[in-house]
N, C-alpha and C positions, 0 to 999 in steps of 0.2 A: 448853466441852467440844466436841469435833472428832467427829462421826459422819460413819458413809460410808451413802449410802442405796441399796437395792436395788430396780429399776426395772424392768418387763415390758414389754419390745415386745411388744403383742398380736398383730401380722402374722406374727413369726417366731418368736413366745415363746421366745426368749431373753431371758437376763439381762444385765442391763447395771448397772454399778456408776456412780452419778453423784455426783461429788464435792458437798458443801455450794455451793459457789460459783457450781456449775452449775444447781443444783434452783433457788437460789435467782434463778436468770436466769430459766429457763425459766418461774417462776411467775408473776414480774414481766411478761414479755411476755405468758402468758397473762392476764391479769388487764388488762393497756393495753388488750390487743384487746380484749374484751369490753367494758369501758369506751368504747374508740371507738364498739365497735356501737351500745351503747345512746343515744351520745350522736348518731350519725346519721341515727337511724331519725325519720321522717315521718311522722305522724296524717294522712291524708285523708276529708276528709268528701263525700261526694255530696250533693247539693241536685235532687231530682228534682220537678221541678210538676206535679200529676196534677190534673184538674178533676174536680167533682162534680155531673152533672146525671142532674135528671130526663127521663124518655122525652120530656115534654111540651115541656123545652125543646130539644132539639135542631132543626137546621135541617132545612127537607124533604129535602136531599139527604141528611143524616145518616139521618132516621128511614126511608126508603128501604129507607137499604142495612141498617139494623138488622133491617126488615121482610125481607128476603132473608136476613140469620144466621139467623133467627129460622125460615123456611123450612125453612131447608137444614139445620136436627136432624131434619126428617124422613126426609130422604134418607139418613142414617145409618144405616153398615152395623156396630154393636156389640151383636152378642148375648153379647160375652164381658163387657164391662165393666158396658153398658145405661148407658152416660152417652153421651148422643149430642148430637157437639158440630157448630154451622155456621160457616162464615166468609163473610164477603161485601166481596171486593176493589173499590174503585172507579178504576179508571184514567185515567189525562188525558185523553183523548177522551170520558170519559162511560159508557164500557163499564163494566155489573157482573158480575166473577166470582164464583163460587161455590164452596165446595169445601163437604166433609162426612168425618166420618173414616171411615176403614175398617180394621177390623179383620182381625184373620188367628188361625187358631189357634196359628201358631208366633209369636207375639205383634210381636218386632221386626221383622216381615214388614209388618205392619200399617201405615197412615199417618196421620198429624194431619189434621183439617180446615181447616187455617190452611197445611200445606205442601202439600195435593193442589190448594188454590185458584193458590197463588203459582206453584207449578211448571207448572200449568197455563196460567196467563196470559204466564209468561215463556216459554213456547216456545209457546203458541196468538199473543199479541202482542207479540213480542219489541220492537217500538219504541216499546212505551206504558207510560211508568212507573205505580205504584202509589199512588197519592194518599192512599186512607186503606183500611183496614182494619177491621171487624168482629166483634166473637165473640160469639158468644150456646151456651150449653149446658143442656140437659134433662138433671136426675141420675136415679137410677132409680128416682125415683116417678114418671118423666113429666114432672115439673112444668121448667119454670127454673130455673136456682139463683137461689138469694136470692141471695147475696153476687157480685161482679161478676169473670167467670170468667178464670183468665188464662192465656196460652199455656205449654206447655213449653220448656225448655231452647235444644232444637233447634231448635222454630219461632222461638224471638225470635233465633238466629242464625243462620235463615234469612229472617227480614226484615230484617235490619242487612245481609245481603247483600244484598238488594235493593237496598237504600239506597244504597249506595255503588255496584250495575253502574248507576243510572240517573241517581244524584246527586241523589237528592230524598228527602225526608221523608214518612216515612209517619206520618199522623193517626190511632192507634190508637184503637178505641172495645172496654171491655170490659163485656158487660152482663149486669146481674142485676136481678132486682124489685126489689130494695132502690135504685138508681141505675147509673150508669153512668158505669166511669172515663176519662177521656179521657187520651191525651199525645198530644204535638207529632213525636215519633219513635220509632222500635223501640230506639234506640240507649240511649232514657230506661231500656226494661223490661230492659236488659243495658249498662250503664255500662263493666264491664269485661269486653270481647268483643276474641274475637280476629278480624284479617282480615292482608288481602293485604299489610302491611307488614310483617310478620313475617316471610314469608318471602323 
């Protein structure tokens, strides 16, 4: 039996009359594509190695610069949130910086304590790259977090930037009472980041 089928272009709604012989293409193409797709698409898995130590074993330079995160919640200016977070940058010469967040009441005014540290070391010492990094945060009992605290968004792709203006790896440390996570690079805490080869 011979049918004529009736067809809606959505862009111009009109009707369009498509013979059997046609429907029957068009379904077939569409059905190959979708077939190709499925058959081209790629599983990737990330493998990220994150360490587990306690306070006790880290090394003096480490527990230093912990001892400086750990400071610099107090310098923290958050009466809106009362989670007052520190960072504490260590640079190739041995210089430690500091940052602490500060807040705003128009809230995105406000800044990290992981980007007031970085932005300040790269224009206070523009020829001394970053070596490792620090976070330690008080939630609003006062206390430390227990669990080991970790940066936002923006901060982890504003130390991947780092990474790459100096060409070195930053040794992130995140800490909480329960332990403290370690990686080998910022690049670990954002595997897929964007940079300067994209544009």
């Amino acid at each position: 039996m011979k049918c004529e089928v009736n067809t809606v272009d959505v862009a111009s709604r009109s009707t369009l009359h498509t013979s059997p012989s046609t429907l029957h293409c068009s379904l077939f193409t569409l059905r190959f594509s979708l077939i190709s797709t499925i058959y081209t698409m790629k599983h990737l898995n990330i493998d990220i190695p994150v360490d587990f130590k306690q306070e006790d074993e880290l090394d003096e330079q480490e527990r230093k610069l912990l001892t400086e995160a750990k400071e610099a919640t107090h310098r923290s200016y958050s009466p809106y949130s009362h989670f007052s977070v520190g960072a504490a940058l260590l640079l190739d010469d041995g210089t430690i910086v500091c940052g602490s967040n500060q807040e705003n009441s128009a809230f995105p005014s406000g800044l990290c304590a992981e980007r007031t540290a970085l932005f300040y070391a790269n224009s206070r010492y523009p020829d001394h790259a970053v070596k490792a990094l620090c976070i330690a945060a008080r939630d609003t009992s006062g206390q430390f977090t227990e669990r080991p605290v970790a940066p936002c968004g923006s901060c982890r792709q504003v130390m991947v930037e780092t990474e790459y203006r100096y060409q070195q790896d930053i040794r992130i440390l995140l800490y909480g009472q329960e332990g403290i996570y370690i990686l080998n690079s910022a690049r670990d805490m954002l595997p897929v980041h964007f940079d300067g080869s994209f544009l």
